[in-house]
C-alpha positions in Angstrom: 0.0 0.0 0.0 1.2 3.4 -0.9 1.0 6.0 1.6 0.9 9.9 0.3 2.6 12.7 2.6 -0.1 14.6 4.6 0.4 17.8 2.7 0.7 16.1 -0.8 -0.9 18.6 -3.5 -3.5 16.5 -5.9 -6.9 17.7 -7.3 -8.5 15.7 -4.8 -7.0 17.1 -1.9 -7.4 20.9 -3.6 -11.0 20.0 -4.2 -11.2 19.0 -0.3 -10.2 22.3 1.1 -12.1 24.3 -2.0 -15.1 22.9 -0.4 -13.9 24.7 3.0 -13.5 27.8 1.2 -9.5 27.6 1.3 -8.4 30.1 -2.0 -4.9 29.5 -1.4 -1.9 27.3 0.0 1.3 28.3 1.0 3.9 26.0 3.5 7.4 27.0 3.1 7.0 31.1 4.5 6.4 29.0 8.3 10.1 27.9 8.1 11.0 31.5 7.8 9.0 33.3 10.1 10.5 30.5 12.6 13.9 31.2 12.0 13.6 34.8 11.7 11.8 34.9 15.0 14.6 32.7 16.9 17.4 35.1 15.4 15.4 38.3 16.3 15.0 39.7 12.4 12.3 41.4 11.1 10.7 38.4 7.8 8.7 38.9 4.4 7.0 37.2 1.9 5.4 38.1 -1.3 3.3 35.7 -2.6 2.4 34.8 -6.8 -0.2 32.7 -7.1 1.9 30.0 -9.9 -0.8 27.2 -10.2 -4.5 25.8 -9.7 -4.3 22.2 -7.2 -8.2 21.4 -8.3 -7.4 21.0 -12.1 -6.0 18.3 -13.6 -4.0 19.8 -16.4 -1.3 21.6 -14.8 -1.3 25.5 -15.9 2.5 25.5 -16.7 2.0 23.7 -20.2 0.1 26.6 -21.4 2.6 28.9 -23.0 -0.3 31.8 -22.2 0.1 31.0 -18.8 4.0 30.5 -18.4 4.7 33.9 -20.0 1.9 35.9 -17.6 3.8 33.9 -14.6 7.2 35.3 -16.2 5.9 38.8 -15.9 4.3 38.1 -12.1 7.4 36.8 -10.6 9.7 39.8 -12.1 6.8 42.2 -11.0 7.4 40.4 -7.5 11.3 40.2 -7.2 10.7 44.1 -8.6 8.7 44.9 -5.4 10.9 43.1 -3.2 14.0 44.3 -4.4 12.9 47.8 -4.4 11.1 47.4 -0.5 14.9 45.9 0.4 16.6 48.7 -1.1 14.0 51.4 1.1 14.4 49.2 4.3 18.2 49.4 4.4 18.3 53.2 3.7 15.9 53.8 6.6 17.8 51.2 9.1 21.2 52.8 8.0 19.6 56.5 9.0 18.9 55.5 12.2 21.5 53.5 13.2 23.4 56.7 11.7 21.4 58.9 13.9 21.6 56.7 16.6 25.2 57.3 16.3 25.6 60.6 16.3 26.5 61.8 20.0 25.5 65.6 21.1 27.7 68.3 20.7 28.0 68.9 24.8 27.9 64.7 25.7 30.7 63.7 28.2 32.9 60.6 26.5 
């Protein structure tokens, strides 16, 4: 007898949780959070929606589809490339400001 993983992705098992209005699955971002969390640093995720678990034919075959995911995921790395680049100028201002000692402090 085969036995199937618990979080195994099949149209049955998307038609299951579609019936318990579930729109979406996502299970790696939970490893990150955790780690992020036991290191004390702030996490993100952006998510692109890349296939459909209740059809049968998967959406990847369709050229249509492959070149519209193209353009999501380079949208996506755009906005979290450009949300880095912001994050790291306003953490290096105020460790910067931070760092700046008045003119009349005692060392």
């Amino acid at each position: 007898m085969e036995e199937k993983s618990l979080f195994t992705e099949s149209p049955e098992w998307g038609e299951n949780w579609s019936s318990k209005n579930v729109i979406a699955v996502e299970c790696e971002i939970s490893v990150i959070y955790t780690l992020a969390s036991l290191i004390d640093i702030p996490a993100v995720n952006i998510l692109v929606v890349s296939d459909h678990v209740t059809k049968l034919k998967s959406r990847e075959q369709d050229k249509l589809f492959a070149k519209w995911m193209s353009k999501a995921f380079d949208s996506a790395l755009k906005v979290a490339y450009e949300t880095t680049v912001k994050i790291a100028a306003l953490m290096k201002e105020k460790d910067s400001q931070n760092s700046v000692q008045p003119a009349n402090a005692k060392i």
